[in-house]
LOPALO-761150 format. One record per residue (C-alpha): residue in three letters; x, y, z. Coordinates in steps of 0.05 Angstrom, whole numbers. Layout:
+--------+--------+--------+--------+
: residu :      u :      v :      w :
+--------+--------+--------+--------+
:    ALA :      X :      Y :      Z :
...
+--------+--------+--------+--------+
END
This chain:
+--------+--------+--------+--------+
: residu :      u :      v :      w :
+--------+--------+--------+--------+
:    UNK :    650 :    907 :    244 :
:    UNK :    611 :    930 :    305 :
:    UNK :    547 :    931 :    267 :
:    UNK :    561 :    867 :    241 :
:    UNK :    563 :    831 :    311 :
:    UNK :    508 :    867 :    336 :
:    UNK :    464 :    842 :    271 :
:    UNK :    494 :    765 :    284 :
:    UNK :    481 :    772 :    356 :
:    UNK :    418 :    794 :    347 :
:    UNK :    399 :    745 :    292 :
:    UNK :    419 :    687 :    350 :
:    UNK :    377 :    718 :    408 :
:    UNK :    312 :    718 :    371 :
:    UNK :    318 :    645 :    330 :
:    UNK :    331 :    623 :    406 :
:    UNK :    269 :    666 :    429 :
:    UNK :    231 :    639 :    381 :
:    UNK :    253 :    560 :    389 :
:    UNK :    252 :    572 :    476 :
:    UNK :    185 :    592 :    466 :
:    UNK :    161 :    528 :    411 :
:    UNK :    105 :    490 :    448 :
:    UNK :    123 :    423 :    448 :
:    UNK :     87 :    369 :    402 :
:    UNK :     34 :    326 :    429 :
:    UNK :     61 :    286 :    490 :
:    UNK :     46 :    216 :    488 :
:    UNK :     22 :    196 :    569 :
:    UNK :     35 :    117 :    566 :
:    UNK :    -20 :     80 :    599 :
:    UNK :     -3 :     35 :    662 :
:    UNK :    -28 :    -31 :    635 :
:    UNK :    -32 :    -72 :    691 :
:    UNK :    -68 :    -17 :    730 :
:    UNK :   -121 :    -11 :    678 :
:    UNK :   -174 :    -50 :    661 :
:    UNK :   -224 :    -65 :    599 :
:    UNK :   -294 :    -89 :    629 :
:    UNK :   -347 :   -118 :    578 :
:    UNK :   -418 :   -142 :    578 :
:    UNK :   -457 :   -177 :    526 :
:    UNK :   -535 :   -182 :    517 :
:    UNK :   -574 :   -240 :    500 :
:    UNK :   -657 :   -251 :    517 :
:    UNK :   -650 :   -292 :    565 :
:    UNK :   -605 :   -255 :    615 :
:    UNK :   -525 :   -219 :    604 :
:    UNK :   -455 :   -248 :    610 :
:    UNK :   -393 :   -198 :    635 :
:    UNK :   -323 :   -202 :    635 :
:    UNK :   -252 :   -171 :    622 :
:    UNK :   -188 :   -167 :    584 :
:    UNK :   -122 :   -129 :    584 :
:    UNK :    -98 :    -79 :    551 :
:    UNK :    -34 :   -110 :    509 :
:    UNK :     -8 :    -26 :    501 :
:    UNK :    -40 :     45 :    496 :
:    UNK :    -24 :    114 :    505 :
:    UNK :    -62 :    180 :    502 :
:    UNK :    -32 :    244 :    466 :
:    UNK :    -35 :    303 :    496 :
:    UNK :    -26 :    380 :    476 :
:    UNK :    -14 :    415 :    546 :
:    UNK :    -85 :    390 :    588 :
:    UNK :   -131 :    376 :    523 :
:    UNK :   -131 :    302 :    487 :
:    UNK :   -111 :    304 :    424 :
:    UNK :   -105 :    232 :    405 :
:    UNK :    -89 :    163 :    428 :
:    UNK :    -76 :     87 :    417 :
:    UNK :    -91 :     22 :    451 :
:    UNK :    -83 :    -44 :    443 :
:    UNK :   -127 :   -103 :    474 :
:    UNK :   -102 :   -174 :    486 :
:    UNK :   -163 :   -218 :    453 :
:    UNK :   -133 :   -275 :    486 :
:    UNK :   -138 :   -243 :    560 :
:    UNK :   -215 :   -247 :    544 :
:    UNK :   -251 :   -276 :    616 :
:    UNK :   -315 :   -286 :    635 :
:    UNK :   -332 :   -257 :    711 :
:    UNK :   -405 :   -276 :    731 :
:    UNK :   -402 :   -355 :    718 :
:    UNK :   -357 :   -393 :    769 :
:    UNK :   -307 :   -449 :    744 :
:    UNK :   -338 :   -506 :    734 :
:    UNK :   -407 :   -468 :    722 :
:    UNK :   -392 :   -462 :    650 :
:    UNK :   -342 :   -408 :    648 :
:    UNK :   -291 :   -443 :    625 :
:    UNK :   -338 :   -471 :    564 :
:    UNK :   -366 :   -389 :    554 :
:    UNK :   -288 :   -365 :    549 :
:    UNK :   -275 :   -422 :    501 :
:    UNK :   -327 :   -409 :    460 :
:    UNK :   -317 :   -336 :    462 :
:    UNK :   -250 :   -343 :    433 :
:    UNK :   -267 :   -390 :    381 :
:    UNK :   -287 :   -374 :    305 :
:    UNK :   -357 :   -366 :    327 :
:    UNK :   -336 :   -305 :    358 :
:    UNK :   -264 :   -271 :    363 :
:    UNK :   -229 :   -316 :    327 :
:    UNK :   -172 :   -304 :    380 :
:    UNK :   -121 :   -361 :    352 :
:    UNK :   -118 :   -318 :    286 :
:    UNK :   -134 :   -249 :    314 :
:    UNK :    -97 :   -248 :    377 :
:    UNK :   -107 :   -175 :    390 :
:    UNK :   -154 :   -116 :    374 :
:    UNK :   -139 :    -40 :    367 :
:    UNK :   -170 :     27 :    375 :
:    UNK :   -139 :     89 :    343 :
:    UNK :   -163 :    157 :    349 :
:    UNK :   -178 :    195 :    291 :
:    UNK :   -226 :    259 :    326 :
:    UNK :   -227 :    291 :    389 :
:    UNK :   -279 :    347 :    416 :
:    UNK :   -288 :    369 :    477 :
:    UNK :   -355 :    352 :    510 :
:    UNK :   -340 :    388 :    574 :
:    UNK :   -277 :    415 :    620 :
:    UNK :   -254 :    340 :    643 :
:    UNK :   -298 :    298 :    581 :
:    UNK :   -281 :    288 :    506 :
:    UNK :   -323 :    243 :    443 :
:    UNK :   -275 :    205 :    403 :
:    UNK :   -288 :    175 :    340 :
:    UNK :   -231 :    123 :    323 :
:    UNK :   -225 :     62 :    283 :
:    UNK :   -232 :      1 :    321 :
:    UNK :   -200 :    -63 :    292 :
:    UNK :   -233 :   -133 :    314 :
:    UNK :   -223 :   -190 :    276 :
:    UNK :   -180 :   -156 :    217 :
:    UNK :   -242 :   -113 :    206 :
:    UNK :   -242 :    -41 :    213 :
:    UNK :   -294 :      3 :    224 :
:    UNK :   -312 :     81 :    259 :
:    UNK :   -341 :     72 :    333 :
:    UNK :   -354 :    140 :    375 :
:    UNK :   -338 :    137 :    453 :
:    UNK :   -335 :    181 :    508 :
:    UNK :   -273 :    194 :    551 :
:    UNK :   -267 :    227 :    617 :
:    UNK :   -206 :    236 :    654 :
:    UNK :   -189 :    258 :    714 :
:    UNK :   -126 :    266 :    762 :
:    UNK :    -87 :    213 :    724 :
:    UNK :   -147 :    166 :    702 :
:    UNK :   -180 :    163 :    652 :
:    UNK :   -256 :    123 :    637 :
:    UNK :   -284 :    109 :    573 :
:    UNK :   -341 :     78 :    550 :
:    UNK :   -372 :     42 :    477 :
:    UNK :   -432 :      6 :    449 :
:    UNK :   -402 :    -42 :    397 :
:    UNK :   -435 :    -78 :    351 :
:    UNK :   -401 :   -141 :    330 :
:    UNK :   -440 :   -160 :    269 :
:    UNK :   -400 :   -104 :    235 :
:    UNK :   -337 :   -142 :    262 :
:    UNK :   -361 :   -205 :    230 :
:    UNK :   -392 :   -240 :    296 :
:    UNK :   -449 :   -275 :    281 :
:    UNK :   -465 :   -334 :    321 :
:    UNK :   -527 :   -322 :    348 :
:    UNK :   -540 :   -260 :    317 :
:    UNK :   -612 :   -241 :    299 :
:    UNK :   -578 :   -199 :    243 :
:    UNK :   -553 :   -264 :    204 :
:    UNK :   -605 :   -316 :    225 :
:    UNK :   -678 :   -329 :    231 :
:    UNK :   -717 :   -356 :    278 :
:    UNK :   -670 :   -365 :    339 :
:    UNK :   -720 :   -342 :    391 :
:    UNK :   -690 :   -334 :    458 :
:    UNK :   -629 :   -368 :    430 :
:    UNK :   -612 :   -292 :    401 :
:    UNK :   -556 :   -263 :    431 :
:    UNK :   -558 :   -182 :    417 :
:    UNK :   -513 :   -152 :    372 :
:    UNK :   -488 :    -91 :    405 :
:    UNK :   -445 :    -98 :    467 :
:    UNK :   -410 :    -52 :    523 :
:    UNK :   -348 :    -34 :    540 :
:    UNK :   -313 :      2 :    597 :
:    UNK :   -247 :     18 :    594 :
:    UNK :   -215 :     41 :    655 :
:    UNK :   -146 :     74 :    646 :
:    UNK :    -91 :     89 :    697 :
:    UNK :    -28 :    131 :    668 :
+--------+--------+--------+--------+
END
């Protein structure tokens, strides 16, 4: 009987060895979306237009200090323009920005980025590849993320004729001079979490 209890007793102290000392799965660090901030700027021949827009939701995954993942949405509607003044033709620029020449925001009211790689670059740095959804269309973009004491920065060259965005596009029409507005664009996302 003895032995018996001392082989149960046993059996318990190492299954609860061996769970105490499970790592825990990826933590998901929500992202503060009202601290953060999504900063863009588009290209054309004649000059550059910048703006911003919110971040809707988003949260990086975490196993211990390393990235592992991560999710975000942006609010398409939030979209701004920041180096015209009202009633210098910003409001016209974040009209037309939204409309089907562009984002198509009244049908595709938000767009999404989800992980699908992570590599470290360096101790505080990591390229992600994910699959970034604009317009219903999705398609692989590679970014770099640094983070840092609670913040995180990253930073993408899109280019929207892959997302469908043509107006103005030298890719899809001819002859448009300096009427061409360039394809690829930049983001910066700043994160606080």
């Amino acid at each position: 009987m003895k032995k018996t209890v001392s082989s149960i007793f046993l059996a318990l102290l190492f299954s609860y060895s061996a769970t105490a000392n499970t790592t825990v799965d990826n933590e998901k660090k929500e992202v503060n979306v009202s601290q953060s901030k999504v900063t863009w700027k588009g290209y054309k021949v004649t000059g550059a237009h910048d703006g911003t827009m919110e971040l809707k939701s988003g949260h990086l995954e975490m196993d211990g200090n390393k990235l592992v993942g991560g999710e975000f949405v942006v609010d398409m509607t939030s979209l701004t323009v920041t180096d015209l003044k009202a009633g210098d033709g910003k409001e016209k620029l974040e009209g037309h920005l939204k409309s089907d020449d562009f984002f198509g925001v009244a049908n595709h009211a938000e767009s999404k980025l989800v992980f699908t790689s992570v590599k470290p670059l360096n101790k505080n740095s990591y390229t992600v590849v994910g699959d970034l959804t604009i317009k219903g269309i999705t398609k692989p973009v590679t970014l770099v993320i640094s983070m840092f004491e609670g913040k995180a920065t990253a930073t993408v060259k899109i280019d929207r004729a892959k997302y469908d965005v043509k107006y103005g596009s030298g890719s899809f029409f001819d002859n448009l001079g300096d009427k061409t507005i360039y394809d690829e664009f930049d983001l910066v996302v700043d994160l606080v979490l």
